[in-house]
C-alpha positions in Angstrom: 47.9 -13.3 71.6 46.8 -16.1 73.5 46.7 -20.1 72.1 44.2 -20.0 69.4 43.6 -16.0 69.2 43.9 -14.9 66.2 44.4 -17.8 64.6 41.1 -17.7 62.2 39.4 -14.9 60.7 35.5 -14.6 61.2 33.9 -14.3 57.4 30.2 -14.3 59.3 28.2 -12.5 55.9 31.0 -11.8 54.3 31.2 -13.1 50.1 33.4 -11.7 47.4 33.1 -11.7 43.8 33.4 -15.1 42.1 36.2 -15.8 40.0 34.2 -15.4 36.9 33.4 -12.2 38.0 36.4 -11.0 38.7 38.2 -12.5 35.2 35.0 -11.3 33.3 36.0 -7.5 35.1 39.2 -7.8 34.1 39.1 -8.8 30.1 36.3 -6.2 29.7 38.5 -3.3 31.5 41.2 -4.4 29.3 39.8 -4.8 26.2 37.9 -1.4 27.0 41.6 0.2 27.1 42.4 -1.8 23.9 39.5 -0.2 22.7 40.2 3.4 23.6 43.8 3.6 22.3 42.5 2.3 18.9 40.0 5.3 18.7 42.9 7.5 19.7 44.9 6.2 17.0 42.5 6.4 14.5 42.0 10.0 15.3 45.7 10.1 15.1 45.8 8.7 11.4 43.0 10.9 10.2 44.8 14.1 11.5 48.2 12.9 10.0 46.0 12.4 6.3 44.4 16.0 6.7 47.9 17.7 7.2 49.9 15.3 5.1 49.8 18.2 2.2 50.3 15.7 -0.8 53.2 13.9 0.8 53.1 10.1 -0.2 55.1 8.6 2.3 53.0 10.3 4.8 49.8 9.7 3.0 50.6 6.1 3.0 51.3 5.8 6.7 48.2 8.1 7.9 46.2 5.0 6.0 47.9 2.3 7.5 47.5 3.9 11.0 43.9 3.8 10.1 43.5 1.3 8.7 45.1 -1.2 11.4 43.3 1.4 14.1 39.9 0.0 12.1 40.9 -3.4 12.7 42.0 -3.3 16.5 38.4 -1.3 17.5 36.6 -4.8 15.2 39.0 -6.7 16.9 38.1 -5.1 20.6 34.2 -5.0 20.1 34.4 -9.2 18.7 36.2 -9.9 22.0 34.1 -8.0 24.0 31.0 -9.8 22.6 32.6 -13.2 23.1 33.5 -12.5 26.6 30.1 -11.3 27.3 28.9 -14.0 25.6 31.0 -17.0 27.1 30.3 -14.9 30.6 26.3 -15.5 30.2 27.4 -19.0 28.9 29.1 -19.9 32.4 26.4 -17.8 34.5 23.9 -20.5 33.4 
């Protein structure tokens, strides 16, 4: 390459996502994933209940698996509605 070749890069048209956008993309994948595993869990806990066959101990973990899988998907949805919300706060 010669002197100066090379040396910048022509952006003529070219834009990317902001940085909000980008963030915002991220915490709503994540939070989706979140999200999803506590719906798999809770599935999880309700099939461990049904074949807990009168079993305490195993009665009493199917409902804690449930009922912390019933807190994370709250807990997901709330953030996803303040990031969404904070998002159209910074959009303007």
């Amino acid at each position: 390459l010669g002197k100066g070749q090379g040396s910048s890069v022509d952006t003529a048209g070219l834009t990317g996502p902001s940085l909000k956008t980008i963030v915002t993309n991220i915490l709503n994948l994540l939070l989706s994933v979140v999200g999803i595993i506590a719906i798999i869990s809770l599935v999880a806990g309700g099939g461990m209940y049904m074949t807990a066959y009168g079993d305490e101990k195993r009665i009493d973990t199917a409902k804690k698996i449930v009922t912390y899988s019933v807190i994370g998907i709250v807990v997901a949805l709330g953030a996803l509605v303040i990031v969404k919300q904070v998002s159209d706060l910074l959009a303007g």
